[in-house]
N, C-alpha and C positions, 0 to 999 in steps of 0.2 A: 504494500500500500504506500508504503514511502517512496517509490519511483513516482508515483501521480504528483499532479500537483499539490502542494498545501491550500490547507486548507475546506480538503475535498472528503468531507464525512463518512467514516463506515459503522453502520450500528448492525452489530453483532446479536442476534436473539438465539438464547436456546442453554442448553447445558448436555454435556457429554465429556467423553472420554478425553478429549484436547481441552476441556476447561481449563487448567492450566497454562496451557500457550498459550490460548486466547486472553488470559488475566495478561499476561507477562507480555502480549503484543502490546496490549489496549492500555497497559500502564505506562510502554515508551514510546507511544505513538500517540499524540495529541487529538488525531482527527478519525481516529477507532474508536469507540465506546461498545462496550461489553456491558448488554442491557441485561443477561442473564436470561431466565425464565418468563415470560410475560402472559398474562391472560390470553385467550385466541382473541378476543378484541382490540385487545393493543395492539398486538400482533397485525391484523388485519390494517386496524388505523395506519401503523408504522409502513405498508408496504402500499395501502393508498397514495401517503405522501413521498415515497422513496420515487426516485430519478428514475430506478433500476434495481428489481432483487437480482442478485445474484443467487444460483445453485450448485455451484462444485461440487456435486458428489461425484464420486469414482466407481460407488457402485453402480449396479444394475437394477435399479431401483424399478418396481413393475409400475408404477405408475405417480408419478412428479404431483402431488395434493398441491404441493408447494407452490410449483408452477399454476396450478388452476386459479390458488388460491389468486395470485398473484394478479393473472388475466380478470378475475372478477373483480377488481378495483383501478383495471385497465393499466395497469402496470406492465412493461414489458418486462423480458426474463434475461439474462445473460447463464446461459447452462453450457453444463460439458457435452461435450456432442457424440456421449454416450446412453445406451438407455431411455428413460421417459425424457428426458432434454431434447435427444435429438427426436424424439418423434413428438412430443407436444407444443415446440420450438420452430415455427418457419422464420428462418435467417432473414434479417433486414425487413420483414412483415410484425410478427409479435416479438421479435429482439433478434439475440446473438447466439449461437455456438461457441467455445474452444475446445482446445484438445487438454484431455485434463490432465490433470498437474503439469498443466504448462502456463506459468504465471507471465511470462512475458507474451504469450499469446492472447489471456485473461485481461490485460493492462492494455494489449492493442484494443479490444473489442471494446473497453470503458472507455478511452480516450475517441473514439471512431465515436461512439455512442454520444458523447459531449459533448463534441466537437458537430452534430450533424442536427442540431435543434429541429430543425423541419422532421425531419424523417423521426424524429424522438417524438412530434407530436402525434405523425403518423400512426406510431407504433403504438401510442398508447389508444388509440381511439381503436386499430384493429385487434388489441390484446382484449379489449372490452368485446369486440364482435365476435372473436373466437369466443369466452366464454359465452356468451348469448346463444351463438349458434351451437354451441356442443356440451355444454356442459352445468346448462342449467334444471333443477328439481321438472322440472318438466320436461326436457330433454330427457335426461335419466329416464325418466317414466315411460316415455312413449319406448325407446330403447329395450326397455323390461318388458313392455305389453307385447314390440313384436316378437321377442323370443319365447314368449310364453304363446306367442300364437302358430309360431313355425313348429315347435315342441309337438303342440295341440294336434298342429295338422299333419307331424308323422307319426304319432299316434295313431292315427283314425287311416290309416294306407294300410 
């Protein structure tokens, strides 16, 4: 985070197994803050107003909640472009790809992202259409009725 420029905020939510690096980042790094554990409302609040979540996971994660959560307050994603990143992720439409653990590729895509205010506001009004179009409580549901109708009807064959 110290390659970017100063001045330029990373707020950290959560708690896990690197809690420790994260204290000991966010203690020598002025413009990281390590919120800890937060209600899912804060949470939510926090990534409405956020530029950009970020999603470094390395795993293979079966499906990015994160990412959705994200696109519901039209936020776009910057993800690794492994996993639920690269498939709930279209590059330069709801954000960005990197290859992960690759921080100076991570640094390219938030500086690209910064640097391109047009296309950031873009992105955040198509990060809001993607959830609309996919992945809202109604969505879901119609989603559940047709496989309970394909089910139904090879049953009855």
């Amino acid at each position: 985070w110290t390659k970017l420029r100063p001045g330029l905020p990373l707020k950290l939510v959560g708690e896990g197994s690197l809690a420790p690096q994260v204290r000991q980042a966010a203690e020598m790094t002025p413009d990281i803050q390590w919120l800890g554990r937060k209600p899912i409302q804060q949470v939510y609040d926090l990534m409405g107003n956020a530029t950009v979540v970020l999603f470094p996971t390395t795993g293979y994660e079966t499906f990015g909640r994160v990412i959705v959560e994200a696109f519901a307050k039209g936020t776009p994603v910057i993800a690794t472009s492994i996993g639920s990143g690269s498939e709930l992720v279209t590059p330069y439409k709801t954000g960005l790809l990197f290859q992960p653990q690759n921080a100076e590729d991570l640094i390219d895509k938030i500086i690209w992202m910064l640097s391109h205010p047009t296309q950031l506001k873009a992105m955040r009004k198509a990060a809001r259409a993607e959830y609309e179009e996919h992945y809202t409580a109604e969505c879901n549901y119609q989603r559940l009725h047709h496989i309970y109708r394909l089910t139904q009807e090879e049953k009855s064959k």
